[in-house]
PQR file with spaces between the fields and no chain letter, atoms N, CA, C, O and H, PARSE charges and radii, in Angstrom:
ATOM       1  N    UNK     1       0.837   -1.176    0.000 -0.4000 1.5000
ATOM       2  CA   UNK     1       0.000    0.000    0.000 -0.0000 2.0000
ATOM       3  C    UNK     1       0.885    1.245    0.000  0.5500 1.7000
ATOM       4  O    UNK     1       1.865    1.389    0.731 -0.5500 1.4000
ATOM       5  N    UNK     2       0.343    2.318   -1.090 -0.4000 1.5000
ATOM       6  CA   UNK     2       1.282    3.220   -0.755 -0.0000 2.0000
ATOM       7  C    UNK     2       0.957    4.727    0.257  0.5500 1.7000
ATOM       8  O    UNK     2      -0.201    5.126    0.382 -0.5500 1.4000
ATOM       9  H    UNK     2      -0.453    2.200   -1.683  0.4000 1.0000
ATOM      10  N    UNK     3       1.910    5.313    0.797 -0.4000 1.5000
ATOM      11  CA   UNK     3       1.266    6.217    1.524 -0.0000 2.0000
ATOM      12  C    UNK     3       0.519    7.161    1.173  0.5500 1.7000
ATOM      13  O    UNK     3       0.437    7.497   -0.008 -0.5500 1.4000
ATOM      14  H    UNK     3       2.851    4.989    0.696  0.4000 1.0000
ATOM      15  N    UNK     4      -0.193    7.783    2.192 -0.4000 1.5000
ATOM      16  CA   UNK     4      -0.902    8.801    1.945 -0.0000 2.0000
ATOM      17  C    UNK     4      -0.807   10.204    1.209  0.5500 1.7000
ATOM      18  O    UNK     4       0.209   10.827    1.515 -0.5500 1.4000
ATOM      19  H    UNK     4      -0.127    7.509    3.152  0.4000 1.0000
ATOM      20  N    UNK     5      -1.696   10.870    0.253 -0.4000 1.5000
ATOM      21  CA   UNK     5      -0.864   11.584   -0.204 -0.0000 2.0000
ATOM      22  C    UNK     5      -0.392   13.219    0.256  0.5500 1.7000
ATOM      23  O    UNK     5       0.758   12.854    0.501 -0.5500 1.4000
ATOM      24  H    UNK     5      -2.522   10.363    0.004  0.4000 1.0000
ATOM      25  N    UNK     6      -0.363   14.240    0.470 -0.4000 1.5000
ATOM      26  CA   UNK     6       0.205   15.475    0.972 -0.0000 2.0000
ATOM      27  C    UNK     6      -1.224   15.661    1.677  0.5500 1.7000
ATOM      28  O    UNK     6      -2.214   15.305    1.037 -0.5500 1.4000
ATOM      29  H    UNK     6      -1.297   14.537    0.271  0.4000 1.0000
ATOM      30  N    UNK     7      -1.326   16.012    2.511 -0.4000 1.5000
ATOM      31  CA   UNK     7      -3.151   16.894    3.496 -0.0000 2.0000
ATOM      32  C    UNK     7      -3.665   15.960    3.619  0.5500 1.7000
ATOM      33  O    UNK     7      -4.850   16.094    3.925 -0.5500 1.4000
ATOM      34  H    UNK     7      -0.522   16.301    3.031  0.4000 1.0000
ATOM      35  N    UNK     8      -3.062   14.249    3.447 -0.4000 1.5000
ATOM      36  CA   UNK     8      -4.422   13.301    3.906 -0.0000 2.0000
ATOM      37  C    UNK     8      -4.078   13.634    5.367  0.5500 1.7000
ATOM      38  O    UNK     8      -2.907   13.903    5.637 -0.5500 1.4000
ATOM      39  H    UNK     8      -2.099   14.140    3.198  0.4000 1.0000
ATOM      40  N    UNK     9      -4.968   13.633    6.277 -0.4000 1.5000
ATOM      41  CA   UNK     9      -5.129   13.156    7.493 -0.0000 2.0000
ATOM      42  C    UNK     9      -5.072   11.621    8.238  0.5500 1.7000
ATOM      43  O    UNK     9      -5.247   11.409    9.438 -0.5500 1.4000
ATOM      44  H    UNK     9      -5.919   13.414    6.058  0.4000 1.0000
ATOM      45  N    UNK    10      -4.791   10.666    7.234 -0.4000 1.5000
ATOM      46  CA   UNK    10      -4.735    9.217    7.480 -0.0000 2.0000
ATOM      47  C    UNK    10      -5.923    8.878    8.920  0.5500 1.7000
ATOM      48  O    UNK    10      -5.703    8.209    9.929 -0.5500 1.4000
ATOM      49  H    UNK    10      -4.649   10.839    6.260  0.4000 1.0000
ATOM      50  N    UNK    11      -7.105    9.576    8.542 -0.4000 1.5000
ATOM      51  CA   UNK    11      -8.350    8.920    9.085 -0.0000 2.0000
ATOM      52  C    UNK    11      -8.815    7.722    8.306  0.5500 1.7000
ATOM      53  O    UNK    11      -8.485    7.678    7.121 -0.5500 1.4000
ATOM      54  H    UNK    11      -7.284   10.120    7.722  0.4000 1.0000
ATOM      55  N    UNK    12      -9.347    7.001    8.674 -0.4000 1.5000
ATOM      56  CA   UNK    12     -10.151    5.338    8.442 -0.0000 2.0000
ATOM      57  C    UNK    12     -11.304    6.038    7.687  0.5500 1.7000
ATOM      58  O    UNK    12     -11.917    7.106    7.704 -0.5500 1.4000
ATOM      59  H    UNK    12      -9.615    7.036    9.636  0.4000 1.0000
ATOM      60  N    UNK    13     -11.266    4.718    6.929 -0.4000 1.5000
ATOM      61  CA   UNK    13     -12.414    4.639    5.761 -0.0000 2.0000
ATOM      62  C    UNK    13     -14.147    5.125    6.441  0.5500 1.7000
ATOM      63  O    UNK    13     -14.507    4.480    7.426 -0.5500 1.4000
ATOM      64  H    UNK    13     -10.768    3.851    6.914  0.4000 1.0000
ATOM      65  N    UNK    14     -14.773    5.824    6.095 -0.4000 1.5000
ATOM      66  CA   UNK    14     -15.812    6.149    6.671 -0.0000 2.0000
ATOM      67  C    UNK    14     -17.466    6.186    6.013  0.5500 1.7000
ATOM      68  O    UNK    14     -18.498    6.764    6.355 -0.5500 1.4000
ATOM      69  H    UNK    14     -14.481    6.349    5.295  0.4000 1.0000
ATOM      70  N    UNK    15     -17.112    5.282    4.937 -0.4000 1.5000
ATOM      71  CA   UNK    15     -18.163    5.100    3.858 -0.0000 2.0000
ATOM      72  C    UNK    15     -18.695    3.814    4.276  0.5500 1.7000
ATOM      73  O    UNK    15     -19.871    3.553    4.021 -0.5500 1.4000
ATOM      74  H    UNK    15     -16.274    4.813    4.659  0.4000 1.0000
ATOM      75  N    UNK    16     -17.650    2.635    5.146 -0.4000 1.5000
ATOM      76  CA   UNK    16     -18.590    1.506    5.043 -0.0000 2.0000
ATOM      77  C    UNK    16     -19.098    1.556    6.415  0.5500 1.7000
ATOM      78  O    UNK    16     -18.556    2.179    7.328 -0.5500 1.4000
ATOM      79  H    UNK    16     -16.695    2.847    5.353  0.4000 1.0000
ATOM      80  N    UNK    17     -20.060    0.935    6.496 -0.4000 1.5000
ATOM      81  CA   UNK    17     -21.499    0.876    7.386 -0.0000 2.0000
ATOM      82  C    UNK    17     -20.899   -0.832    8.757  0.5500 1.7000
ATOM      83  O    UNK    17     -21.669   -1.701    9.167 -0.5500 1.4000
ATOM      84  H    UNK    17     -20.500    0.430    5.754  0.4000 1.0000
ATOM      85  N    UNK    18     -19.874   -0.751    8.972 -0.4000 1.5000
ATOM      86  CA   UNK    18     -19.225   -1.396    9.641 -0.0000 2.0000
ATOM      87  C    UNK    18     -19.156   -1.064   11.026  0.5500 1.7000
ATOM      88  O    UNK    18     -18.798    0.096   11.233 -0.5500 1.4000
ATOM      89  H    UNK    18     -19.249   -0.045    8.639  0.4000 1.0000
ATOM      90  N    UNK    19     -19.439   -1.870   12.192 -0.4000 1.5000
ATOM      91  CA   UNK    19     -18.706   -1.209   13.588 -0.0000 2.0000
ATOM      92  C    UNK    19     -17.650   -1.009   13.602  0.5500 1.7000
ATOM      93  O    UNK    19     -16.761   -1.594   12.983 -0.5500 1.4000
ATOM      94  H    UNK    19     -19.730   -2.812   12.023  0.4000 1.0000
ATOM      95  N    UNK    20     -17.549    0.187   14.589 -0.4000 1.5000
ATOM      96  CA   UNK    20     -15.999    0.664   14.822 -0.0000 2.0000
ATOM      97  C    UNK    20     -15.502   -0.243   15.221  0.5500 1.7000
ATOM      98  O    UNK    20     -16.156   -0.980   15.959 -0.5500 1.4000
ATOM      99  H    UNK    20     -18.271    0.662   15.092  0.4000 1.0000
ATOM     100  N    UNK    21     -13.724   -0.659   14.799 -0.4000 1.5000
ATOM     101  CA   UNK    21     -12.836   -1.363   14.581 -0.0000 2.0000
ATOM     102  C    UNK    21     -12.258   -0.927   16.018  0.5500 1.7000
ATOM     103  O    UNK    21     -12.010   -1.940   16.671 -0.5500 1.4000
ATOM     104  H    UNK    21     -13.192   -0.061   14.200  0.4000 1.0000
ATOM     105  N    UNK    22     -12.012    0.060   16.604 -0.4000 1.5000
ATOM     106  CA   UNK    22     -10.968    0.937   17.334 -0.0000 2.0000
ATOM     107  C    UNK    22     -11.575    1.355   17.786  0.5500 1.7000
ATOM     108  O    UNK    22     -12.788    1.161   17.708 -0.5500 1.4000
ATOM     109  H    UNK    22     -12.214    0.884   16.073  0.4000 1.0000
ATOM     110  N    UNK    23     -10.549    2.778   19.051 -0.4000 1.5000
ATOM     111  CA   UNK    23     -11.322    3.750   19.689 -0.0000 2.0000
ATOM     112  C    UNK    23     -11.203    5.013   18.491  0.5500 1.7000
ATOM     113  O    UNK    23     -11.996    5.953   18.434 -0.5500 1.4000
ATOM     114  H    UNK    23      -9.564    2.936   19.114  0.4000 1.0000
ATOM     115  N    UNK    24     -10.198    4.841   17.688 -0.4000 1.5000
ATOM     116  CA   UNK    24      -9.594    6.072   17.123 -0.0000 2.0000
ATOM     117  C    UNK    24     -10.616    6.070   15.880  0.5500 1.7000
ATOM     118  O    UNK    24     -10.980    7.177   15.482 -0.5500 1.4000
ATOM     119  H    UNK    24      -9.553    4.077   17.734  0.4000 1.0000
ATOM     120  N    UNK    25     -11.168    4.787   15.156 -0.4000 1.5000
ATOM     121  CA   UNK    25     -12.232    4.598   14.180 -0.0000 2.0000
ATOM     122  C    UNK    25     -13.349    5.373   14.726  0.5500 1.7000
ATOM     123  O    UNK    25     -13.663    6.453   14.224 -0.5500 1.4000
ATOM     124  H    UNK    25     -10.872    3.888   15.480  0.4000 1.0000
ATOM     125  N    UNK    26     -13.963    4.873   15.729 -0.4000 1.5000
ATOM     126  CA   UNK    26     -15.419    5.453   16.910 -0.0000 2.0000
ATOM     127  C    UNK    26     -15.347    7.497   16.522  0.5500 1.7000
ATOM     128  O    UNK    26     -16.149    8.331   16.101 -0.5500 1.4000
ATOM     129  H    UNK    26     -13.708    3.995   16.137  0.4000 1.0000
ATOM     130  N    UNK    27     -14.214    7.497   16.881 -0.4000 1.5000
ATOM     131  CA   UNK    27     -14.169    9.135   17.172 -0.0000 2.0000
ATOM     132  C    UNK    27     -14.429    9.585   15.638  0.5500 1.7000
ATOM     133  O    UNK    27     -15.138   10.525   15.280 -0.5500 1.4000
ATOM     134  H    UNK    27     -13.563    6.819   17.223  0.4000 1.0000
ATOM     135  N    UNK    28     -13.699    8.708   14.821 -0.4000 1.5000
ATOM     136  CA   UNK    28     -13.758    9.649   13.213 -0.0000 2.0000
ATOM     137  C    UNK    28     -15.264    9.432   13.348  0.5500 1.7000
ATOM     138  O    UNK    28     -15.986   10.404   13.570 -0.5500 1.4000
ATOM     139  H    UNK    28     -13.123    7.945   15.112  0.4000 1.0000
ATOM     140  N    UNK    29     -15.659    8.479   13.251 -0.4000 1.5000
ATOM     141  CA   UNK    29     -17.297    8.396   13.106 -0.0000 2.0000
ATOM     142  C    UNK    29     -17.944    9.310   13.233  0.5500 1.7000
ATOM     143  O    UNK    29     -18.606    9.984   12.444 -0.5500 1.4000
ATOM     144  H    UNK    29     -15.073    7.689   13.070  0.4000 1.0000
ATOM     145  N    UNK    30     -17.689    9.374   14.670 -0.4000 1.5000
ATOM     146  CA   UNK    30     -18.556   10.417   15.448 -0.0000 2.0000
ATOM     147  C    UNK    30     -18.315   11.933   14.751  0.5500 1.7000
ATOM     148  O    UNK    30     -19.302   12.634   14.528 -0.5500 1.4000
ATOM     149  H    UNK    30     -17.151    8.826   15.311  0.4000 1.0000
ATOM     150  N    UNK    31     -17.161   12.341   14.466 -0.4000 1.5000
ATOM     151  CA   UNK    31     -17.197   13.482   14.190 -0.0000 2.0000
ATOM     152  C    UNK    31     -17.577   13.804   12.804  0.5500 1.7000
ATOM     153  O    UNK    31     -17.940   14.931   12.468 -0.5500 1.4000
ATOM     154  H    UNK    31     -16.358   11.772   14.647  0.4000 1.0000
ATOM     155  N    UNK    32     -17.499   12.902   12.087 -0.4000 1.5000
ATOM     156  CA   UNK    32     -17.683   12.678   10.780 -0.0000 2.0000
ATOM     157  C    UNK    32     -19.492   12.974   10.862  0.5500 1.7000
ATOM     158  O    UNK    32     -19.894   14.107   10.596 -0.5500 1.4000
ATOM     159  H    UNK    32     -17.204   11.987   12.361  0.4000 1.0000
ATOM     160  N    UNK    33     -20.188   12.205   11.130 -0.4000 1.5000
ATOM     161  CA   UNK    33     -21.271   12.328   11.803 -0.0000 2.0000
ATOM     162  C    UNK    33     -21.904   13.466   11.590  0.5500 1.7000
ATOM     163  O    UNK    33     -22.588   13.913   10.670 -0.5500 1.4000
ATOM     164  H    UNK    33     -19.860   11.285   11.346  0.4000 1.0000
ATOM     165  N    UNK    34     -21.237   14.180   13.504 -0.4000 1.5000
ATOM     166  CA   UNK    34     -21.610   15.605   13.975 -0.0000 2.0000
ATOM     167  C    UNK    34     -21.510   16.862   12.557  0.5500 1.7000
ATOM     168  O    UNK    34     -22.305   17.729   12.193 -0.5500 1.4000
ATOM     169  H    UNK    34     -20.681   13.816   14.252  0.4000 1.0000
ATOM     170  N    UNK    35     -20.135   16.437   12.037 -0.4000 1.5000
ATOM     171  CA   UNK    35     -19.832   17.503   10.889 -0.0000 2.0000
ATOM     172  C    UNK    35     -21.064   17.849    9.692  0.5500 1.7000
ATOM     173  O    UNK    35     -21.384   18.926    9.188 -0.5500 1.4000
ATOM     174  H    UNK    35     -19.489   15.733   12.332  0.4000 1.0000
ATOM     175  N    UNK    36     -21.712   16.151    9.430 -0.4000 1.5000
ATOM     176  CA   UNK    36     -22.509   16.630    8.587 -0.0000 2.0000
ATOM     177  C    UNK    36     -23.782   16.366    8.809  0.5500 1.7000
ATOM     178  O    UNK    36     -24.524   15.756    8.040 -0.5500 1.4000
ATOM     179  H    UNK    36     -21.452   15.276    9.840  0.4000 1.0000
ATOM     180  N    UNK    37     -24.121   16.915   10.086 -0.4000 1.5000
ATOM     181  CA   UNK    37     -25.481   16.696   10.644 -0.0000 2.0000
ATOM     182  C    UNK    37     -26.165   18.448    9.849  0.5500 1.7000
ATOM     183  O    UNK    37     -25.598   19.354    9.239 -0.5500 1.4000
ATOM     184  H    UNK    37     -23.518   17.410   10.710  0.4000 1.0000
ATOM     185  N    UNK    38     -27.682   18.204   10.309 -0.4000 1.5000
ATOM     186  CA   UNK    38     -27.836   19.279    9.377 -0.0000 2.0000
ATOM     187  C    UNK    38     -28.063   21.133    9.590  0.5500 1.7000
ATOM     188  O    UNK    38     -28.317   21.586   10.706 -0.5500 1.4000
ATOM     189  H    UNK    38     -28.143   17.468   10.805  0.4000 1.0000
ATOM     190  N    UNK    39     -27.980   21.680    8.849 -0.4000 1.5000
ATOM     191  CA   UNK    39     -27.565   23.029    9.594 -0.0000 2.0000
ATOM     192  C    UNK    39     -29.503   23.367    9.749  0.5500 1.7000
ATOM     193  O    UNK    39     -30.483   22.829    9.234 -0.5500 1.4000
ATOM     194  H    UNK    39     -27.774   21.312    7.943  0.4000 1.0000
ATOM     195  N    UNK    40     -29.314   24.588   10.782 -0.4000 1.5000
ATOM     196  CA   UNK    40     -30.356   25.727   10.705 -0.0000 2.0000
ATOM     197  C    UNK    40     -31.085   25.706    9.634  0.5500 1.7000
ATOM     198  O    UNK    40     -30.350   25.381    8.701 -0.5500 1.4000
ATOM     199  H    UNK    40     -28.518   25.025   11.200  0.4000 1.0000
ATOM     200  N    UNK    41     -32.163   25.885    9.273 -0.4000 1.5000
ATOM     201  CA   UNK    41     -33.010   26.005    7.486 -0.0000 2.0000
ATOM     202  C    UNK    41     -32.951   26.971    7.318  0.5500 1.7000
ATOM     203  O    UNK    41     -33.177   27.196    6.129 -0.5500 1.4000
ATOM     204  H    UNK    41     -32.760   26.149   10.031  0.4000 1.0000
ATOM     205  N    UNK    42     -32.743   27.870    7.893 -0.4000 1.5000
ATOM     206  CA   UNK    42     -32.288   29.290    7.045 -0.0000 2.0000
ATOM     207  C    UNK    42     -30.660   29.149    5.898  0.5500 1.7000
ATOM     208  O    UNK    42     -30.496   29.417    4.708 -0.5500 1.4000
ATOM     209  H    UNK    42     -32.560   27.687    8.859  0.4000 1.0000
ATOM     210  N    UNK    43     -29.609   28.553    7.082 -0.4000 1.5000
ATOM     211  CA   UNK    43     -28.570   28.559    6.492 -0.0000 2.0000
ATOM     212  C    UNK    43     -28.669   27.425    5.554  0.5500 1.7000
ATOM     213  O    UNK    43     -27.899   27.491    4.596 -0.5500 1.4000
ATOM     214  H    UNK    43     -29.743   28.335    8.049  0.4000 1.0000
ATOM     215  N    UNK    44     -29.394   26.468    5.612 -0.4000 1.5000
ATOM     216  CA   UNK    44     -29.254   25.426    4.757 -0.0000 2.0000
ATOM     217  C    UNK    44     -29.984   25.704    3.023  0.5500 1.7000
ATOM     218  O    UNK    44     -29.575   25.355    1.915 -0.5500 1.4000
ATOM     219  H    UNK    44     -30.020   26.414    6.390  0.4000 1.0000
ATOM     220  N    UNK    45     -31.067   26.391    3.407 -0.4000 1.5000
ATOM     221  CA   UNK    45     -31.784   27.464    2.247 -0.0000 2.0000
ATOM     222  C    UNK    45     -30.942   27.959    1.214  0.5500 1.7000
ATOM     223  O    UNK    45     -30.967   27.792   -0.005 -0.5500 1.4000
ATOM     224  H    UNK    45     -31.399   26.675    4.307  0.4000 1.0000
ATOM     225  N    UNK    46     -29.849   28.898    2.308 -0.4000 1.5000
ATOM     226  CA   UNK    46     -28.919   29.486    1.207 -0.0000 2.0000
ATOM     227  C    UNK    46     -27.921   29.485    0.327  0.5500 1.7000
ATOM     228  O    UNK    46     -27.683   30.003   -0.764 -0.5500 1.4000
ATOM     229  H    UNK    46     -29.829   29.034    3.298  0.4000 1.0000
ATOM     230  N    UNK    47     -27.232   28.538    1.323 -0.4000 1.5000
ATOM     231  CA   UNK    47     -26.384   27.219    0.801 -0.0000 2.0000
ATOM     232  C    UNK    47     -26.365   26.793   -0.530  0.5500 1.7000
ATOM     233  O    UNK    47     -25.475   26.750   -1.380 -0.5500 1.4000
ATOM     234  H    UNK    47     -27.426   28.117    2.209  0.4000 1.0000
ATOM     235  N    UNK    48     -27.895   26.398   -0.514 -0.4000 1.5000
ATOM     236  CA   UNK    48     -28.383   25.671   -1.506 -0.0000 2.0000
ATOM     237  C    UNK    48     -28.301   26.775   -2.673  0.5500 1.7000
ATOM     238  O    UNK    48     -27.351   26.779   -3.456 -0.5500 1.4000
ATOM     239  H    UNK    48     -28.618   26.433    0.176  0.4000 1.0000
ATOM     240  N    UNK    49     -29.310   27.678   -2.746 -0.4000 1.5000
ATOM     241  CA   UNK    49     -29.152   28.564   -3.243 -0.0000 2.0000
ATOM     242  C    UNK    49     -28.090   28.726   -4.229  0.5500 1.7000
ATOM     243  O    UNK    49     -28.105   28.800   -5.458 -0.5500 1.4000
ATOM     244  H    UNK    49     -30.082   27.675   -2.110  0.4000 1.0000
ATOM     245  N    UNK    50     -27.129   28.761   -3.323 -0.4000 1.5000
ATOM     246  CA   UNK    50     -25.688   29.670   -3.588 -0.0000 2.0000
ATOM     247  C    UNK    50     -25.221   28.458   -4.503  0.5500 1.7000
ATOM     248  O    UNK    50     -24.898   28.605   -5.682 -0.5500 1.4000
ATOM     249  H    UNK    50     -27.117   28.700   -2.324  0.4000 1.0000
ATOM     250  N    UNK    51     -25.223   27.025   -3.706 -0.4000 1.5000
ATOM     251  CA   UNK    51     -25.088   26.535   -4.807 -0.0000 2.0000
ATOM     252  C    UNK    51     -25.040   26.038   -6.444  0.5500 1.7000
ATOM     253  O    UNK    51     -24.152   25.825   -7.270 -0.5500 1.4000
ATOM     254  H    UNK    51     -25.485   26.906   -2.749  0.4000 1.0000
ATOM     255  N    UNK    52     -26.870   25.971   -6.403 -0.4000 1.5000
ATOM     256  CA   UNK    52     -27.721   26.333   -7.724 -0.0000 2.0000
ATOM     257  C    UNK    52     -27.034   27.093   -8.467  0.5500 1.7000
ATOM     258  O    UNK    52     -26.720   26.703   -9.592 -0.5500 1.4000
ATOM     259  H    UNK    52     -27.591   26.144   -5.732  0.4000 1.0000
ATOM     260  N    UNK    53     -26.603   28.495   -7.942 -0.4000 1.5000
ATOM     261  CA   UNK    53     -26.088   29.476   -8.638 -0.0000 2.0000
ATOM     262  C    UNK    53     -24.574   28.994   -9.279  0.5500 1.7000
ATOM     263  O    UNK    53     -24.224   29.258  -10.429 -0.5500 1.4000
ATOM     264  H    UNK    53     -26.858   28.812   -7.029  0.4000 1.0000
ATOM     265  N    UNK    54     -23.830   28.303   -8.383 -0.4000 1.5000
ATOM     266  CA   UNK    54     -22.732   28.047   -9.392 -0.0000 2.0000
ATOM     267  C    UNK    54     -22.765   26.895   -9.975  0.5500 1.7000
ATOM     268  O    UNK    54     -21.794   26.549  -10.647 -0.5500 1.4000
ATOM     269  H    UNK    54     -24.115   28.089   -7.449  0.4000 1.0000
ATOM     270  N    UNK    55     -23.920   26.038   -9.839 -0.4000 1.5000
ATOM     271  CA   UNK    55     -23.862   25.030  -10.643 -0.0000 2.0000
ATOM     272  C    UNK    55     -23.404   23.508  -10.053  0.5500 1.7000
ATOM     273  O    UNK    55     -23.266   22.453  -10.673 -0.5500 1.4000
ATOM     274  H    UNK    55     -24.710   26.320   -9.293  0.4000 1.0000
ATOM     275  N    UNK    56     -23.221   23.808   -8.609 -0.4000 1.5000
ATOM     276  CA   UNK    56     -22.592   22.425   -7.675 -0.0000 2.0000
ATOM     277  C    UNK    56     -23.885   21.380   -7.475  0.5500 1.7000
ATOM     278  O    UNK    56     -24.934   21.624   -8.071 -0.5500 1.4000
ATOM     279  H    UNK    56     -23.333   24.665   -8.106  0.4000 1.0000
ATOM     280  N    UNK    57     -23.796   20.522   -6.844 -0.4000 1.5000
ATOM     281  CA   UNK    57     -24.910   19.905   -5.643 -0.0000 2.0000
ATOM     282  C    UNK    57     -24.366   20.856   -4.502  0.5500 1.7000
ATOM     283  O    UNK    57     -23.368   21.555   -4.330 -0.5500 1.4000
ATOM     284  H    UNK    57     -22.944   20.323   -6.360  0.4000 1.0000
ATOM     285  N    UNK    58     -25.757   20.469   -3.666 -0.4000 1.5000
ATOM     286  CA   UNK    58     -25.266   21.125   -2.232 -0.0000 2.0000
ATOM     287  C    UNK    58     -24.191   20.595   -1.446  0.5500 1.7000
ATOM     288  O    UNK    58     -23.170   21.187   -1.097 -0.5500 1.4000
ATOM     289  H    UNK    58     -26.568   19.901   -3.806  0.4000 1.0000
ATOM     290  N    UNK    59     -24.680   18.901   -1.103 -0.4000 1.5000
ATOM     291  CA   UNK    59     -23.027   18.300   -0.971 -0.0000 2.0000
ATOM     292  C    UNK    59     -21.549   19.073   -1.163  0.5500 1.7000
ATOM     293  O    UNK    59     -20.814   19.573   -0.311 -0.5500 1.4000
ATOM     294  H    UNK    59     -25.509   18.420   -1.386  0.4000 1.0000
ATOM     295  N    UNK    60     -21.371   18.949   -2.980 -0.4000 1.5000
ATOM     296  CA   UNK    60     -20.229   19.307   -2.717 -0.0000 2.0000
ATOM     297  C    UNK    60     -20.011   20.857   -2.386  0.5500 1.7000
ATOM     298  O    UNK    60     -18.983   21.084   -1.749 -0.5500 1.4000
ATOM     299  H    UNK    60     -21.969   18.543   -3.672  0.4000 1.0000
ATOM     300  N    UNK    61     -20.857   22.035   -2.732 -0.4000 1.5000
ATOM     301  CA   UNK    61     -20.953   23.135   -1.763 -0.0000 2.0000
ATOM     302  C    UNK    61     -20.348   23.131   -0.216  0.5500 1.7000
ATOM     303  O    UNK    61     -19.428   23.775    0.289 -0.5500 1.4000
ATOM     304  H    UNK    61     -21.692   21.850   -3.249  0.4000 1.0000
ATOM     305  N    UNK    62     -20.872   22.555    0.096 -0.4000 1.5000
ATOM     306  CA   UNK    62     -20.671   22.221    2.043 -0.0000 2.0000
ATOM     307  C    UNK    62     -19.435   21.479    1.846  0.5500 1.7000
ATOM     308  O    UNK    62     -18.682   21.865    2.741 -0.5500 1.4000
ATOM     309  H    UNK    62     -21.619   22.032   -0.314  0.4000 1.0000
ATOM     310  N    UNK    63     -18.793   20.537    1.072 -0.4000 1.5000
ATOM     311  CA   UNK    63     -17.804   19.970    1.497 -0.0000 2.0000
ATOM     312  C    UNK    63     -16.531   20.834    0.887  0.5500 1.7000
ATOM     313  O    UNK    63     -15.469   20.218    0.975 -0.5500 1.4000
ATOM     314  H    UNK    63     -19.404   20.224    0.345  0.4000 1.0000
ATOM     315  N    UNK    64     -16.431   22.251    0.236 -0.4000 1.5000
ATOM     316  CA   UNK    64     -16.070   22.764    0.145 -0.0000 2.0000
ATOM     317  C    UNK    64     -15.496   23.594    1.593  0.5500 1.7000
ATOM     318  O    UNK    64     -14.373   23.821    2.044 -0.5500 1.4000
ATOM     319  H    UNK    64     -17.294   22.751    0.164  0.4000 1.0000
ATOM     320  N    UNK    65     -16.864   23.896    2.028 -0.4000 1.5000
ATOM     321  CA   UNK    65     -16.945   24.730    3.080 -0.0000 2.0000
ATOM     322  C    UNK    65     -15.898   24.306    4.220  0.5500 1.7000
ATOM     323  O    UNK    65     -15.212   25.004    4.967 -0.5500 1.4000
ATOM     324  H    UNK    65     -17.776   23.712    1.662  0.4000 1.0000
ATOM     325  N    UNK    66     -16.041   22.658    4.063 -0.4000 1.5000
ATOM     326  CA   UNK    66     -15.766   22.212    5.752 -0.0000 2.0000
ATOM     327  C    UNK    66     -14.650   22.132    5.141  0.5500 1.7000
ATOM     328  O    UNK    66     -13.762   22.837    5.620 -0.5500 1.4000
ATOM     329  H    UNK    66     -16.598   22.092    3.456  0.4000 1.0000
ATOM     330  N    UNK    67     -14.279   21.266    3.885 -0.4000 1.5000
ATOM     331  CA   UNK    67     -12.771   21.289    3.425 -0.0000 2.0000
ATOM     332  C    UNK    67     -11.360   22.617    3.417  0.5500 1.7000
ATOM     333  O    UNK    67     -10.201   22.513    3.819 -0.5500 1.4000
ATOM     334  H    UNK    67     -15.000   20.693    3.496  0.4000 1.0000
ATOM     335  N    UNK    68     -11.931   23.544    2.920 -0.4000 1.5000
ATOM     336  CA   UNK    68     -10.827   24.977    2.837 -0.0000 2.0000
ATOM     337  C    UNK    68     -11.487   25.675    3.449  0.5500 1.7000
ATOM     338  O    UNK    68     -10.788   26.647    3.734 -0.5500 1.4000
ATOM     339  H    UNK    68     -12.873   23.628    2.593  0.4000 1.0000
ATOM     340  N    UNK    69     -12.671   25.810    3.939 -0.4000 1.5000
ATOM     341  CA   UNK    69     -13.219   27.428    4.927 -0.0000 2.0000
ATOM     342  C    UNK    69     -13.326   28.008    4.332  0.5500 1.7000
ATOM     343  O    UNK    69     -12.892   29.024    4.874 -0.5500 1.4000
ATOM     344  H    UNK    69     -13.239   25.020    3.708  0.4000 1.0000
ATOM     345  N    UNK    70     -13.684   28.304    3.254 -0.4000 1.5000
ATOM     346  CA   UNK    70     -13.783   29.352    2.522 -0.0000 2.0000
ATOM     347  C    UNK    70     -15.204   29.082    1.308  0.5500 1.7000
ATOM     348  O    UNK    70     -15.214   28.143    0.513 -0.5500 1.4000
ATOM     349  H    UNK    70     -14.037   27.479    2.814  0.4000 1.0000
ATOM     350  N    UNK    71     -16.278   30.099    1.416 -0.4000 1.5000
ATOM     351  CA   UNK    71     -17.403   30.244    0.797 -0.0000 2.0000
ATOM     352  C    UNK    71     -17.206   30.787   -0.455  0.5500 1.7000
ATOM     353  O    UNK    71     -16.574   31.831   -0.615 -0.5500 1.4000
ATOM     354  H    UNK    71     -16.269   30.862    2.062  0.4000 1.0000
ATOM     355  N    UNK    72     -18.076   29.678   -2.036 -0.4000 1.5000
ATOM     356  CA   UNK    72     -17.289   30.313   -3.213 -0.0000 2.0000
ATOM     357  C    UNK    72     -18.193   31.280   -3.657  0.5500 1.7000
ATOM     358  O    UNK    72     -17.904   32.005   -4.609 -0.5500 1.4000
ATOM     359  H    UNK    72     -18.590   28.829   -1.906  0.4000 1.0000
């Protein structure tokens, strides 16, 4: 396997529907989780919105957001 590449965080796979393996698996979960639980409906409204406008899904909109911090 080769390593990770530059900004991975070498967190565990979080797509499969598996019990946590670990304590350190449990926590990504969880935060993984919390991160994309859902916002306010106002903010989630606009989001969307904003999205539409450039042409994204909302998904990747928000995973923009949480990824660089920065709103396009």
């Amino acid at each position: 396997m080769s390593p990770p590449l530059i900004g991975h965080n070498r967190g565990p796979p979080l797509d499969d529907d598996v019990p946590a393996r670990s304590w350190g698996h449990y926590c990504w979960k969880r935060a993984h989780k919390e991160t994309w639980r859902p916002p306010p409906r106002e903010v989630a409204l606009r989001r969307l919105a904003r999205a539409e406008e450039l042409g994204m899904s909302y998904r990747e909109y928000v995973s923009v957001i949480l990824d660089r911090g920065v709103f396009l």
